[in-house]
C-alpha positions in Angstrom: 27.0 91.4 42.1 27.4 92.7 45.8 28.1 89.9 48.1 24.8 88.9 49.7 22.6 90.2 46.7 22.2 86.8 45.1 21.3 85.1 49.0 18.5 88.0 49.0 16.9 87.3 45.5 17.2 83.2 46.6 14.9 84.3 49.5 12.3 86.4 47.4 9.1 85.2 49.2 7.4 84.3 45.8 10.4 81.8 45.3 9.3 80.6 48.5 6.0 80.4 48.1 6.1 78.4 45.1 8.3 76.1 47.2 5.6 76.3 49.9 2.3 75.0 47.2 4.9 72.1 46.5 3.9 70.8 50.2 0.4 69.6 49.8 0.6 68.2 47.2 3.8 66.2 48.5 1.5 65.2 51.5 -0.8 63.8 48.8 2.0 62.3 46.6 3.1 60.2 50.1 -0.2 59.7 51.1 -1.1 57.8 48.1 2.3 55.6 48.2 1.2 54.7 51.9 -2.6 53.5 50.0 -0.2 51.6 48.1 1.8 49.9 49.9 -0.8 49.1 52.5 -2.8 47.7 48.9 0.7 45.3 47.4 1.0 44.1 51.2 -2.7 43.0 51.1 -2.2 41.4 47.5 0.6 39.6 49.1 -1.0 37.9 51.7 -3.4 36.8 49.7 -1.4 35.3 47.0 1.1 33.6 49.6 4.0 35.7 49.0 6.3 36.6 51.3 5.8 40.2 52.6 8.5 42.8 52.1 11.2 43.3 54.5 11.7 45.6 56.8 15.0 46.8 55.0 12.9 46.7 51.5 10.2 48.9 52.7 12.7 51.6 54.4 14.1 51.7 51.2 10.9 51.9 49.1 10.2 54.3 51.7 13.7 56.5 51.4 13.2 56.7 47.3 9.1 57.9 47.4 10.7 60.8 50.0 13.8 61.8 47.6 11.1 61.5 44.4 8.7 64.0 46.2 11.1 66.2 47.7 12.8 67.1 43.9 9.8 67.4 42.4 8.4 69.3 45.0 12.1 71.6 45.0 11.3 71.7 41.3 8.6 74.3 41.8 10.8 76.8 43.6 14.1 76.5 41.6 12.1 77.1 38.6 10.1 80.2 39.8 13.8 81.6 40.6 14.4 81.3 37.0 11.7 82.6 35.8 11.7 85.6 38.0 15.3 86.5 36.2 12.5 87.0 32.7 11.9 90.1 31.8 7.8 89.5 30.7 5.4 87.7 32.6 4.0 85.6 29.7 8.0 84.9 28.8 8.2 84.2 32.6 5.2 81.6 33.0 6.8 80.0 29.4 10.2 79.8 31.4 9.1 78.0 34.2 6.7 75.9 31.9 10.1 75.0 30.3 12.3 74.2 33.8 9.5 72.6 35.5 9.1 70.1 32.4 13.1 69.9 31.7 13.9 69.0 35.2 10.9 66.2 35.5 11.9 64.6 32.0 15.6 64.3 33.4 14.4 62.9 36.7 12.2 60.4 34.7 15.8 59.9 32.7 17.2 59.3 35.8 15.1 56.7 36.7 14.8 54.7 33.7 18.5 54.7 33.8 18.4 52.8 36.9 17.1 49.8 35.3 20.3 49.2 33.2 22.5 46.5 34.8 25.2 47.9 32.9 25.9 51.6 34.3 29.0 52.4 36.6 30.1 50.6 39.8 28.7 52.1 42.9 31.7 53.9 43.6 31.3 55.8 40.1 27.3 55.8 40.3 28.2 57.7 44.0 30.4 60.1 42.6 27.8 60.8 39.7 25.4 61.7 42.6 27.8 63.8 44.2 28.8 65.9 41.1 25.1 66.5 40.3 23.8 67.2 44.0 22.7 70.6 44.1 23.8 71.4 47.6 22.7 75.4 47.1 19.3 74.5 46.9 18.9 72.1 49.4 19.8 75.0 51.3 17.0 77.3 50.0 14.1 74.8 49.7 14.9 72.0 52.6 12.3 69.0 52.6 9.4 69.0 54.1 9.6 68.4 57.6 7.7 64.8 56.7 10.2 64.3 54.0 13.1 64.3 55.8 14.9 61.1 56.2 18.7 61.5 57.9 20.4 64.2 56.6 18.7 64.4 53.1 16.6 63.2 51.2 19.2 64.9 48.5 18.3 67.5 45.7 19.8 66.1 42.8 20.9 68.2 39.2 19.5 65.4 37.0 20.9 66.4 34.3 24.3 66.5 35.8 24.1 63.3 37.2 22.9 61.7 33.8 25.6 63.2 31.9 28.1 61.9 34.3 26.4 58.2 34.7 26.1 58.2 30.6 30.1 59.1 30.3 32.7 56.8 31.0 33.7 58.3 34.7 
């Protein structure tokens, strides 16, 4: 491969565009956390409960963002695939194929969260690391309404699974 080619086919503008129907529904997908929110707050008050901490919603806030902006990358890293498949029928299947791998290990990732039991932080971080997928953060940054600091991160779930279900 000449040096560049690869760079050129990561900018094919119907990779992009794939990316770019992503953003709607993203706006919709944080839109409907917001109705939420705004809903569990309401249910709070009126139950007596203490309302959620500025800290807890940042953070409920920071996690929606990084859940939107994968699923949302999803859509372009998997029309790259499928752009590298000869047919289009074979293609469309392809992507079918990513786009439901990558959501079932994200939805992995998530349920994993609920075990007590994984690694420390230090190895959960260095799970993170190994399975951040710092290429296409590059070629499919968030949203501007998704950003939050430098991230949120793209994430290999798969990668990270692997490492958090070994003994690193």
């Amino acid at each position: 491969m000449v040096v560049g080619e690869g760079l050129a086919k990561n900018n094919d503008p119907l990779i992009q565009k794939a990316y770019q129907l992503g953003e709607s529904e993203a706006k919709k997908q944080l839109n409907l956390f917001f109705e939420h929110a705004e809903i569990e707050k309401k249910r709070k008050e009126n139950e007596g409960e203490p309302p959620a901490t500025a800290k807890q919603a940042s953070d409920a806030l920071e996690a929606v963002k990084f859940l939107i902006y994968n699923r949302a990358a999803t859509n372009g890293i998997c029309a790259a695939n499928a752009l590298e498949v000869s047919s289009k029928l074979a293609a469309k299947d392809s992507m079918h194929e990513c786009i439901e791998a990558r959501n079932a290990a994200m939805e992995k990732f998530i349920k994993l969260g609920d075990y007590r039991t994984l690694p420390s932080d230090r190895s959960r971080n260095n799970c993170e690391l190994l399975g951040r997928d710092f290429d296409n953060e590059r070629r499919f940054p968030p949203f501007e309404f998704l950003k939050v600091g430098l991230g949120p991160p793209l994430f290999n779930f798969e990668v990270v699974n692997d490492c958090l279900m070994s003994d690193r």
